[in-house]
N, C-alpha and C positions, 0 to 999 in steps of 0.2 A: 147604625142599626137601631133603630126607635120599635124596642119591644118593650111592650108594656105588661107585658102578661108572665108570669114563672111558670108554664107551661113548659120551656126552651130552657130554663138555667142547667140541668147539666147537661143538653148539648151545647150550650155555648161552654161552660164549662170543661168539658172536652177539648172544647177548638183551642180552646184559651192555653190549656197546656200543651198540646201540640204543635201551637206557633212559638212558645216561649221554648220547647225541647228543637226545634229546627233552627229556630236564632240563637241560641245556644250552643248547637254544632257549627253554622256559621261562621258565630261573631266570636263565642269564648262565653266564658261563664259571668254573669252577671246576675244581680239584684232589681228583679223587675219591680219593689216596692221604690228601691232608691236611685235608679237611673231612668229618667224619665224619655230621654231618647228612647230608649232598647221596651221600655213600657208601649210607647205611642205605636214603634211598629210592630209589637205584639198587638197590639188592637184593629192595627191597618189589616196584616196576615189576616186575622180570623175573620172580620170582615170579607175580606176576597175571599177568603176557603169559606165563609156561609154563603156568599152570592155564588159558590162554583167559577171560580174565576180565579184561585187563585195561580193559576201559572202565570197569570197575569202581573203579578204580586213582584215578582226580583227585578223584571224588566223597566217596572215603574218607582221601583226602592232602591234602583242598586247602589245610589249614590248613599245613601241613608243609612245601606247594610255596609255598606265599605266602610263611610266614617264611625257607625258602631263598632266595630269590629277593630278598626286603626285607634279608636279609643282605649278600649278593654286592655291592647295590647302595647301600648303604650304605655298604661296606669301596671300593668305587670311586671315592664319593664323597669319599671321605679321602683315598684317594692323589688324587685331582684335587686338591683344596683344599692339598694341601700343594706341586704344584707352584708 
């Protein structure tokens, strides 16, 4: 999305949390500063969801949501085992 203008910051603003609260219930909780997977497809989501397109969005990610998601839950399973 090549916006040049702040006319749009908090509708994209909006989208932006919206994709992170659905990849979220998804994938599991994460750190969209520090996990730059789970960041990239929060930018792809809001992208589709600003073009109206995003159903489009899991069918062209889903490989992307699964390894996010088998990641998180993997990194869970580690801090579990080491309690």
């Amino acid at each position: 999305m090549h916006i040049s203008h702040s006319s749009e910051d908090d509708n994209l603003k909006r989208l932006l949390s919206f994709s992170v609260e659905i990849l979220r219930e998804k994938c599991g909780a994460f750190d969209v500063e520090k996990n730059v997977r789970a960041k990239e497809l929060v930018f792809e989501r809001t992208r589709y969801l600003y073009n109206d397109a995003v159903e489009y969005f899991e069918d062209n990610f889903l490989s992307e949501i699964t390894s996010l998601g088998l990641s998180i839950a993997l990194k869970e399973g580690d801090s579990d085992a080491a309690v």
